[in-house]
C-alpha positions as CSV (number, residue, x, y, z in Angstrom):
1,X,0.0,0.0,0.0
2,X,2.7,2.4,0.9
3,X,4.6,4.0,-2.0
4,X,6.9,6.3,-0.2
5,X,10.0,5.1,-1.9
6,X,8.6,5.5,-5.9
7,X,7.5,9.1,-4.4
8,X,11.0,10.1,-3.2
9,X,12.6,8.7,-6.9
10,X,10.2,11.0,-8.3
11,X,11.4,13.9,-5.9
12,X,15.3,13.1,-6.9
13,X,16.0,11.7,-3.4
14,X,14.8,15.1,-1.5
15,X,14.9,13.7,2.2
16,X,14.6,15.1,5.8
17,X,15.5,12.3,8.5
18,X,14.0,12.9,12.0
19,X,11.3,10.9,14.0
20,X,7.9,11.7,15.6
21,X,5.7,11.2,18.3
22,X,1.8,11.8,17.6
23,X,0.3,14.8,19.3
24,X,-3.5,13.6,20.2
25,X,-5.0,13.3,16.5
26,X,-5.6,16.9,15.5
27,X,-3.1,18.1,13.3
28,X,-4.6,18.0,10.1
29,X,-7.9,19.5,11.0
30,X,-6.0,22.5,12.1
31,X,-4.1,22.9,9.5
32,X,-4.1,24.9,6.2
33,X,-5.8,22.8,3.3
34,X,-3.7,20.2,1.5
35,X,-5.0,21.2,-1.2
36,X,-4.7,25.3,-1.0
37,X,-3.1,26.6,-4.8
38,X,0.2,28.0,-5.1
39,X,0.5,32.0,-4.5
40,X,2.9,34.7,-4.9
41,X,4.1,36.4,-1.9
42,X,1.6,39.0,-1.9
43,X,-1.9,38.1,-1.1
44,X,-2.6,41.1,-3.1
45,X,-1.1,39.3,-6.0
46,X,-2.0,36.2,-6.0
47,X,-0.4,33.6,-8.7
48,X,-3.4,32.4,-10.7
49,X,-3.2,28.5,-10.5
50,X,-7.0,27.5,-11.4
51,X,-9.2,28.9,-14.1
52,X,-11.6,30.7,-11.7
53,X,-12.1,34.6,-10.7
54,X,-9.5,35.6,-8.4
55,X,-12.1,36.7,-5.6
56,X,-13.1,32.8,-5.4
57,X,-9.8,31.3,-5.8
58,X,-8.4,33.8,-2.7
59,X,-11.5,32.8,-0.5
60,X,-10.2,29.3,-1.2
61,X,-6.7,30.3,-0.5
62,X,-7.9,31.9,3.0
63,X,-10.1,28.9,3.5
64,X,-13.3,31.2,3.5
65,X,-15.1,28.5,1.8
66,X,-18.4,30.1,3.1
67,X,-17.5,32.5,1.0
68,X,-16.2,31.1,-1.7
69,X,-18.7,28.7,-2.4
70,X,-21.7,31.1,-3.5
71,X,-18.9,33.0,-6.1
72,X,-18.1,29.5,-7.5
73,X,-22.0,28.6,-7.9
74,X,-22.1,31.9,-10.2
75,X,-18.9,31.1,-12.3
76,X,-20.5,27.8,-13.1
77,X,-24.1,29.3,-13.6
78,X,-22.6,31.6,-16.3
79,X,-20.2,29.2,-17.6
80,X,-19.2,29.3,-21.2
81,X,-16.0,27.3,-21.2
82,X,-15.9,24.3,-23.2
83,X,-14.3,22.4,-20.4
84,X,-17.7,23.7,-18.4
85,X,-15.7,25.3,-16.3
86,X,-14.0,22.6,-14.4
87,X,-12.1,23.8,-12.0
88,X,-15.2,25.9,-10.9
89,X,-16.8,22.9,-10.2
90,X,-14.1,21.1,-8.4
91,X,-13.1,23.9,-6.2
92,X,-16.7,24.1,-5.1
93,X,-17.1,20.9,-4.5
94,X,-13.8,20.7,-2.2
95,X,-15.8,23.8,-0.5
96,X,-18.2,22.2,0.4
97,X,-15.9,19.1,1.7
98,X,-14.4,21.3,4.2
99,X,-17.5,23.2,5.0
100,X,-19.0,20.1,6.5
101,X,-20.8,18.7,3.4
102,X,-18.7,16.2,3.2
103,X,-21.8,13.7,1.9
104,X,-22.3,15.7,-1.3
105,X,-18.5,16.7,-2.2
106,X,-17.3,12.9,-2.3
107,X,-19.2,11.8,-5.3
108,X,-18.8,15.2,-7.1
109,X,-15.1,15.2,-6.6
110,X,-15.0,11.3,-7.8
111,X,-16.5,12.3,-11.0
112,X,-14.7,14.7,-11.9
113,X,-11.3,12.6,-11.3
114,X,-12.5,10.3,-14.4
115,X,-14.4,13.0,-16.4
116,X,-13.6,13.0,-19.8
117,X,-11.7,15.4,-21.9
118,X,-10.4,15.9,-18.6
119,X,-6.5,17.4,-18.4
120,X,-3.8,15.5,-16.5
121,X,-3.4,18.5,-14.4
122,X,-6.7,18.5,-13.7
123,X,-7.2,15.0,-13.0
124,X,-4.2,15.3,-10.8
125,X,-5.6,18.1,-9.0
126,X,-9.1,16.4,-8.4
127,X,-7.1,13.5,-7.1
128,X,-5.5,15.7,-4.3
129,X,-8.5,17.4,-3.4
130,X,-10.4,13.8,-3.2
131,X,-7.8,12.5,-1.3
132,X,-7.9,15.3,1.2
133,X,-11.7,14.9,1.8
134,X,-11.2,11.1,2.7
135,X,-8.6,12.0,5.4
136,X,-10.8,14.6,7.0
137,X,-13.8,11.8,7.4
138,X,-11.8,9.0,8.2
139,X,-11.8,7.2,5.2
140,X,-7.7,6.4,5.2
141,X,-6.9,3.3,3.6
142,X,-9.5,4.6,0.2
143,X,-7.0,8.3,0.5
144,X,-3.6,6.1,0.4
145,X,-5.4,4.6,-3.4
146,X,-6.4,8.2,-4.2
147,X,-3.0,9.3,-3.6
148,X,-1.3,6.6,-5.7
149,X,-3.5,7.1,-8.4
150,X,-2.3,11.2,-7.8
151,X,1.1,10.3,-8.5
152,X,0.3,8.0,-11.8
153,X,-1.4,11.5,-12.7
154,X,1.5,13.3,-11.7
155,X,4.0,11.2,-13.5
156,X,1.7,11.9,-16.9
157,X,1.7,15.6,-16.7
158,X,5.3,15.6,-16.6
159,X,5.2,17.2,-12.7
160,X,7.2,15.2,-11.0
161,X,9.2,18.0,-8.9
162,X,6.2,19.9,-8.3
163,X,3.9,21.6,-5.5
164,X,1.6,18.8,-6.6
165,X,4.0,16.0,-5.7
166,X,4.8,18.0,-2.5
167,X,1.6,18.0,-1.5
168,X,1.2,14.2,-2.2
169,X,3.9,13.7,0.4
170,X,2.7,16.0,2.5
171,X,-0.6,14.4,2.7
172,X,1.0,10.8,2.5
173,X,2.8,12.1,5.8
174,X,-0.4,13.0,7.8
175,X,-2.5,9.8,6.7
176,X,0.8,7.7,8.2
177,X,0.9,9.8,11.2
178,X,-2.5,9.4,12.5
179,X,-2.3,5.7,11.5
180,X,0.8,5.6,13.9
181,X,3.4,5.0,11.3
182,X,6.1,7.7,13.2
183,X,9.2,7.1,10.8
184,X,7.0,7.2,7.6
185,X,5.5,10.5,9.0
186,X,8.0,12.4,9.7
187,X,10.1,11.6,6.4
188,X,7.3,11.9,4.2
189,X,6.2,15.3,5.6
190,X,10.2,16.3,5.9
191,X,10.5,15.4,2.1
192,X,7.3,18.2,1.5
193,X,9.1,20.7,3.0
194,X,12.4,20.0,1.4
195,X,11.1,20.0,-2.1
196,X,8.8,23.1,-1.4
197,X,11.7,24.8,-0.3
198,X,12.9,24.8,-4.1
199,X,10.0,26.0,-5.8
200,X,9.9,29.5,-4.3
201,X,7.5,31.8,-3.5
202,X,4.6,30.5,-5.7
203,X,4.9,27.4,-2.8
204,X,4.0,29.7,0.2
205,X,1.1,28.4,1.4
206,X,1.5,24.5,1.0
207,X,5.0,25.5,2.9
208,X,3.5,27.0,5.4
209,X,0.8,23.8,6.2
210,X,3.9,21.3,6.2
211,X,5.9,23.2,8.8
212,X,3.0,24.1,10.8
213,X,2.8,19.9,11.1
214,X,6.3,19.5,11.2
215,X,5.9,21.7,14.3
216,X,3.5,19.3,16.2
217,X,5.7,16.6,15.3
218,X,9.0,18.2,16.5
219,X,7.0,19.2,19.9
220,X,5.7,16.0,20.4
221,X,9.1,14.2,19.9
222,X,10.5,16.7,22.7
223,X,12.3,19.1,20.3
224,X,11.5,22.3,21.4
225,X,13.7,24.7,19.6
226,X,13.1,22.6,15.9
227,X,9.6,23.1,16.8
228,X,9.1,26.5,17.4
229,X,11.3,27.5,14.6
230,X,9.2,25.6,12.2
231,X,6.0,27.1,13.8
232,X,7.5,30.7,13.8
233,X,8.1,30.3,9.7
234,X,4.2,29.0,9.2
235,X,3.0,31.8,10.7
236,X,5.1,34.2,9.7
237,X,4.4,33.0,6.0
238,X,-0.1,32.8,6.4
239,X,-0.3,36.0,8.7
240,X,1.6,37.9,5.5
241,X,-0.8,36.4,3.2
242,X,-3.9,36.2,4.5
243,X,-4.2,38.0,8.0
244,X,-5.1,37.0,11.1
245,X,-8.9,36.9,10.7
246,X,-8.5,34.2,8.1
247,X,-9.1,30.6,8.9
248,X,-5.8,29.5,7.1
249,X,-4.4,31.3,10.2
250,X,-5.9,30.1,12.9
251,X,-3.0,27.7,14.0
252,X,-0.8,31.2,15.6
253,X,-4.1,31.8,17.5
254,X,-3.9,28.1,18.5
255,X,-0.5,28.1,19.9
256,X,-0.9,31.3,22.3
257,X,-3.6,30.1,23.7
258,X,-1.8,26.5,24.4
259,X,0.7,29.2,25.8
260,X,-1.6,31.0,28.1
261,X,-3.1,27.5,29.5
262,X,0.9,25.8,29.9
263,X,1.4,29.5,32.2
264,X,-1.6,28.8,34.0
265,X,-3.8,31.5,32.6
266,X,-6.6,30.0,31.3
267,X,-8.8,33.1,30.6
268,X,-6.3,34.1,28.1
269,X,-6.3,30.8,26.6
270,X,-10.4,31.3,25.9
271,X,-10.1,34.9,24.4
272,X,-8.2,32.7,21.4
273,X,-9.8,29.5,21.6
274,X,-13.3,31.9,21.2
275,X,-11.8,34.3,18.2
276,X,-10.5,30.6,17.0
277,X,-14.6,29.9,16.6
278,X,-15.6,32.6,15.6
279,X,-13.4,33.0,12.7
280,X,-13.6,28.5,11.5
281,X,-17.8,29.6,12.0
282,X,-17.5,32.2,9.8
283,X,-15.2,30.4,7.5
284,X,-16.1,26.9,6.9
285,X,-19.3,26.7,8.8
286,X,-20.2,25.7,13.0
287,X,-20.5,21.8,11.5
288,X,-17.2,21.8,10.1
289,X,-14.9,19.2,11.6
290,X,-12.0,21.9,12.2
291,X,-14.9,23.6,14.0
292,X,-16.0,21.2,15.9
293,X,-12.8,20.4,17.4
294,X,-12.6,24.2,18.1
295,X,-15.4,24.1,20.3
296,X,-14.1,21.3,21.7
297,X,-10.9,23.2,23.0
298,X,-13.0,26.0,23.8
299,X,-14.7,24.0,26.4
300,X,-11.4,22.9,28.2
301,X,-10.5,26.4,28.8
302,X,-14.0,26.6,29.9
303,X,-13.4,23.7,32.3
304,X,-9.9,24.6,33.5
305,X,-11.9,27.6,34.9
306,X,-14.2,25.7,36.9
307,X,-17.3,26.0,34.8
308,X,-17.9,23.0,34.7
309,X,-22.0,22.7,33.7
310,X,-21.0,25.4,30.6
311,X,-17.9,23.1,29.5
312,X,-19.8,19.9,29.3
313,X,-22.6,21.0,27.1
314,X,-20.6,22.9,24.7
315,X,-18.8,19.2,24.4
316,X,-22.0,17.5,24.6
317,X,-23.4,19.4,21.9
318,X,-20.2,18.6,19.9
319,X,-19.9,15.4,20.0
320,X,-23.5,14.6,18.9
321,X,-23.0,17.1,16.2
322,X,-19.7,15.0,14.9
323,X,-21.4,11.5,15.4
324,X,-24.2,12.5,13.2
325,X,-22.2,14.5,10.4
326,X,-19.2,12.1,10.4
327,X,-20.1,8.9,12.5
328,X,-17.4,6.1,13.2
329,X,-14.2,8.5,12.6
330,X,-11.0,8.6,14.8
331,X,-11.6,12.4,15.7
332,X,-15.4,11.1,17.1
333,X,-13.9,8.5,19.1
334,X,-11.4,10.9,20.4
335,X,-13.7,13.2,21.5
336,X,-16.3,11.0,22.7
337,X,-13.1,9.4,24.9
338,X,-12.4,13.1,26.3
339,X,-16.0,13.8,27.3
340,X,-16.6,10.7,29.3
341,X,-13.3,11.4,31.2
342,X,-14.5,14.9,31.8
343,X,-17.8,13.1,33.2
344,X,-15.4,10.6,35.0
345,X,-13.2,13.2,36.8
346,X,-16.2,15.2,38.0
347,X,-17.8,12.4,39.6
348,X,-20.7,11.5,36.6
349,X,-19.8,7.8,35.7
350,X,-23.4,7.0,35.0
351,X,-23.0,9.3,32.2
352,X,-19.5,8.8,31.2
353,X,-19.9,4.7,30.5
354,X,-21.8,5.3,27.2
355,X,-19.2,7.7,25.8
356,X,-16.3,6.0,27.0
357,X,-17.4,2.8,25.1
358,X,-18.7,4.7,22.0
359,X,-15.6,6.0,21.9
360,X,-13.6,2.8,22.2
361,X,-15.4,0.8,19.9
362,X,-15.0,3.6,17.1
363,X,-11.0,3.7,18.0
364,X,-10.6,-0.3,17.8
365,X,-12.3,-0.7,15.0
366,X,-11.0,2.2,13.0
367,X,-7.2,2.3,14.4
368,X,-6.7,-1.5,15.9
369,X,-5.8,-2.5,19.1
370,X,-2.5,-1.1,19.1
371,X,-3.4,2.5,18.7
372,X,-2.6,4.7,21.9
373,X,-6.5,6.4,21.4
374,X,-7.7,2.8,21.8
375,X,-5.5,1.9,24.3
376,X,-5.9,4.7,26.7
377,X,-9.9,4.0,25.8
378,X,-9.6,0.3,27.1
379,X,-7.9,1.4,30.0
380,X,-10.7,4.1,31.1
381,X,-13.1,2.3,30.1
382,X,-12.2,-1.1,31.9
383,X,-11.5,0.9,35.1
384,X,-15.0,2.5,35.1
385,X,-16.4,-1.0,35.0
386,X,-14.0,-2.2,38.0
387,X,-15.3,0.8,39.8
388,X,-18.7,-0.5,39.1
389,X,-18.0,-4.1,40.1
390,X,-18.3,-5.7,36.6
391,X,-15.6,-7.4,36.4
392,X,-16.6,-9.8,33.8
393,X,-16.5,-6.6,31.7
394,X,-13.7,-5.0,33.1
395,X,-11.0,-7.6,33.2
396,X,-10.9,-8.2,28.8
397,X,-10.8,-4.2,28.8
398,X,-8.0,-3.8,31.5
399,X,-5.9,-7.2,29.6
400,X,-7.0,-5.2,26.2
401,X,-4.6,-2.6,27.7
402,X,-1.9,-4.0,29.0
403,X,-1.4,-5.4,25.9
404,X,-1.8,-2.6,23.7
405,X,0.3,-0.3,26.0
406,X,3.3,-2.7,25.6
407,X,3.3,-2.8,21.9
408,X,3.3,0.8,22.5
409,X,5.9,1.4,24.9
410,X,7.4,-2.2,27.1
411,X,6.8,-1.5,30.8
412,X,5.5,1.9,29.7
413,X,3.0,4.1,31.1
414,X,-0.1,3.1,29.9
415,X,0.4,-0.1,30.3
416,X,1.6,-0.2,34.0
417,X,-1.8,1.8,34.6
418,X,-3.5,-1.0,33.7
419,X,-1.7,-3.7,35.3
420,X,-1.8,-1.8,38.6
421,X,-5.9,-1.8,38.0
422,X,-5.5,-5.5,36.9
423,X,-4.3,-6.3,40.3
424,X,-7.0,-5.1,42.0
425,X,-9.4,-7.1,40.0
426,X,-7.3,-9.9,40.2
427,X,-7.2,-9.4,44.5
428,X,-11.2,-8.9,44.7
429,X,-11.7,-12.2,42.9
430,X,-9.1,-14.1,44.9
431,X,-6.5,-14.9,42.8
432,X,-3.2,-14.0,44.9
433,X,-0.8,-14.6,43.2
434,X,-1.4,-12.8,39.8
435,X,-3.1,-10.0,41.9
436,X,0.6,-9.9,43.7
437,X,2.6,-10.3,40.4
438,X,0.9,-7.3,39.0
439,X,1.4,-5.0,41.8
440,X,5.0,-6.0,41.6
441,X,5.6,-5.2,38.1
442,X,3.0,-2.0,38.0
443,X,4.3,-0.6,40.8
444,X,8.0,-0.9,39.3
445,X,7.3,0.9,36.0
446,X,5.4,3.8,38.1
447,X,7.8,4.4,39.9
448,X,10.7,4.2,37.2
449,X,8.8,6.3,35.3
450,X,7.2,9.0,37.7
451,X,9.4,8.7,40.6
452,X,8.7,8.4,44.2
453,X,6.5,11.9,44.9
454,X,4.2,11.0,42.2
455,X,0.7,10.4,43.4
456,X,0.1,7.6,41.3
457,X,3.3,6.1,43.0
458,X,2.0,6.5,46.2
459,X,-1.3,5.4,45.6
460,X,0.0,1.8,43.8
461,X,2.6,1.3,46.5
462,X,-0.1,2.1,49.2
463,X,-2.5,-0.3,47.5
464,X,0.4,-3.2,47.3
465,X,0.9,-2.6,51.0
466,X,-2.9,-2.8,51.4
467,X,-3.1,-6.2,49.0
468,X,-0.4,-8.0,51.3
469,X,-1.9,-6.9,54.5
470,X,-5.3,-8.4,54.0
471,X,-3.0,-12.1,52.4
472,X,-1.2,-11.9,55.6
473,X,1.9,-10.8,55.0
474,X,2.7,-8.3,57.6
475,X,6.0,-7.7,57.0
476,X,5.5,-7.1,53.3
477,X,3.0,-4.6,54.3
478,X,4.7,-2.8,57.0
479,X,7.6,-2.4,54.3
480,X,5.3,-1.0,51.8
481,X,3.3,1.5,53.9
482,X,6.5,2.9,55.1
483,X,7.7,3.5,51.4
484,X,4.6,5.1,50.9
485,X,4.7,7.4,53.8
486,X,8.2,8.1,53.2
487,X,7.2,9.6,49.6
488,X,4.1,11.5,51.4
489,X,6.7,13.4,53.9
490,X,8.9,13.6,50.7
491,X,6.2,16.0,48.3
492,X,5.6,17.4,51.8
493,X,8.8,18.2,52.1
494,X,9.2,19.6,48.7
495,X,5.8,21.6,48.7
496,X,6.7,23.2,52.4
497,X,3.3,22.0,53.1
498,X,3.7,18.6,55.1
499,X,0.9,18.9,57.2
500,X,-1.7,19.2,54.6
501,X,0.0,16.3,52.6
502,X,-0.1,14.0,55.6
503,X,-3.4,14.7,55.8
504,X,-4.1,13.6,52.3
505,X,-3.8,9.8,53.4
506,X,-5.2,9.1,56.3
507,X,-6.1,6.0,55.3
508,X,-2.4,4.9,54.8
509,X,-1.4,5.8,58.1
510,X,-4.3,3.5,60.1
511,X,-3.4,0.6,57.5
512,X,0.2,1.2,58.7
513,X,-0.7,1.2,62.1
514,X,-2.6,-2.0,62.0
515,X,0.0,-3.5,60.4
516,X,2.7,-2.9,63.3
517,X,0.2,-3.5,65.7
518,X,-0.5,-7.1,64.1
519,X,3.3,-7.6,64.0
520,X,4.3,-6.6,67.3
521,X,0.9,-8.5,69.5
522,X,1.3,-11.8,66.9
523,X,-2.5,-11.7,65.7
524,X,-4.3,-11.6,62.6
């Protein structure tokens, strides 16, 4: 399926070599259209690339497809172009793609990619348009065979070394990264920019979408400085072109208000995340996927504030709104995940069960059982029904993610979570010695990972101690509680606040008690 390498020997070998990490499955959404045409550095001069008015192909540019949708309907209305004004009609329909109309673009933009008299450019440009649509909804492994057939297209124009085959890669690199292919990513998308990099100016904008992903995927990989460098360029590059009003520009906004929330102001953070709305509403439409996920962060800020009743039905309303407009897609699943944790940390389970397992059944089925979204889905999901005492249901959920957080990352994170809630299923239905086995191992990765002051640390350790007190073993206990209150006076050391700490976990210190108590009189 992958064609990575015939791409490159089409590019002359252009190749960046780095590696990625995924950054929770947003990045294309955000980002300026894969599609968006070539432009001169001046927005005020645009480069024509498609045989339309320049009004309509700017609005495109800006992503204003609001606007540029009712301009296209009256090119095509007076059309008297032999070719009936094709590239009218396929810049409409990849209007309406992004504007949430997703249902009706598809089968225009699939007839056009085999409608005859047809150019190769044209054809070629369909294809990428087409191919960009299928991402957006989900539909993946049908965008890979649109992209191929792209680059057969690309081949028979004789534009090998173009923006075209830049954006190929480009959009090769984001369907690998949010199937969790990190080398394949981060190359792909790193050959994009280094081939865009020749063609000049007239490359601007489709520069300016591959570094603003390059950025995510240099943050999320832990390199800063190559991050914000990248992300300083992008903006630099759409804020000259199209202003900060435009929805091609919303990823600047997007990045000071991640700002404002990291410094702990989250008021700042939803002045942007609102004027981030506001300006995807007005662009592309409220339905609109990038909007959606908008709202979405709106209500986070919303909910780092303490509003909590506000934040949950702007995510409510979201979420219904993207299950009915794009229905099993990785972007629904995530969302529907994040609203049933919201529901779970503010003490709604009843109402968090049915998203939580919406959202996991999208993710497995969609991604597999090796994708962190479905792991971390398992995982919630499997401790909800623990907390419920189903354990029939939890324990395949909790096993789901052990296993799909090792093929992640051995003895990582997510998969020591689950091992750690493994063993208490394991100790309420009496089976000792895997309940004791997976404290052992859970607890080890914690604390490798987290270190001692962590709460999670204290909390597994504490609930090892309180495992091997009620099997018997005293001294095993004893041990364990006094780790555990050794790393409670240790954050209350560090937080000059030992008193409040201590009395954090009271229920450590009368399990420790007991513990010496049954030592030192002999009795169980």
């Amino acid at each position: 399926m992958h064609r990575l390498d015939r791409l490159e020997r089409m590019m002359h070998g252009v190749a960046h070599d780095s590696r990625w990490l995924f950054r929770l499955i947003c990045a294309f959404t955000l980002s300026v259209a894969a599609c968006v045409p070539a432009m001169a550095g001046q927005a005020s001069a645009p480069s024509q690339r498609w045989q339309v008015s320049a009004p309509a192909e700017l609005a495109i540019r800006a992503r204003r497809m609001l606007r540029a949708i009712p301009l296209l309907d009256r090119e095509i209305a007076a059309c008297r172009r032999p070719d009936r004004c094709f590239d009218a009609r396929l810049l409409r329909a990849y209007a309406l793609g992004w504007s949430g109309q997703h249902v009706q673009a598809a089968p225009i933009l699939r007839a056009l990619s085999v409608e005859g008299g047809a150019t190769p450019r044209q054809l070629l440009e369909t294809r990428l348009a087409l191919a960009e649509i299928q991402v957006l909804v989900g539909e993946w492994a049908p965008a890979i065979d649109t992209l191929n057939a792209a680059m057969d297209a690309a081949q028979a124009a004789g534009m090998a070394r173009s923006e075209q085959t830049a954006q190929i890669a480009f959009s090769y690199g984001v369907i690998t990264m949010l199937t969790g292919d990190h080398a394949e990513a981060i190359k792909a998308v790193g050959n994009s920019i280094a081939l865009l990099r020749t063609l000049g100016a007239a490359a601007e904008p489709t520069l300016a979408e591959a570094l603003d992903t390059f950025a995510d995927l240099q943050r999320a990989r832990g390199d800063a400085a190559a991050a914000d460098a990248a992300a300083a360029e992008s903006d630099r590059i759409l804020l000259r072109l199209f202003g900060a009003d435009a929805p091609a520009s919303t990823s600047a906004r997007k990045r000071l208000a991640d700002a404002a929330l990291e410094r702990g102001d989250p008021a700042a953070a939803e002045i942007a995340e609102r004027a981030i709305v506001r300006i995807l509403e007005d662009g592309i439409g409220r339905t609109a996927f990038p909007s959606l996920m908008a709202q979405i962060d709106l209500a986070n800020t919303i909910e780092a504030q303490n509003r909590i009743a506000e934040a949950l039905a702007i995510k409510v309303a979201s979420v219904v709104a993207m299950t009915q407009g794009y229905g099993a897609h990785p972007l629904t699943a995530a969302t529907a995940i994040d609203l049933g944790s919201t529901l779970l940390d503010k003490g709604r389970p009843d109402l968090a069960g049915a998203f939580l397992e919406n959202g996991y059944v999208i993710a497995r089925n969609i991604l597999g059982d090796r994708s962190e979204l479905t792991v971390v889905a398992a995982l919630k999901l499997g401790t909800l029904r623990l907390d419920e005492q189903k354990p029939d249901q939890a324990e395949p959920l909790l096993l789901a993610a052990v296993a799909g957080g090792d093929a992640l990352e051995r003895d990582g994170l997510l998969a020591a979570n689950a091992r750690l809630h493994l063993a208490m299923l394991y100790q309420a239905s009496g089976r000792a010695a895997q309940a004791d086995a997976a404290f052992a191992s859970a607890t080890a990765s914690i604390e490798r990972l987290l270190g001692a002051r962590a709460p999670i640390t204290i909390y597994a350790v504490s609930n090892w101690g309180s495992f091997a007190a009620r099997s018997g073993n005293d001294a095993r206990a004893r041990t364990l509680f006094r780790r555990a209150i050794g790393y409670v006076q240790q954050r209350g050391a560090q937080s000059n606040s030992a008193a409040e700490e201590l009395r954090r976990y009271p229920g450590l210190f009368r399990q420790a008690i007991a513990a010496d108590w049954r030592l030192a009189t002999g009795r169980r």
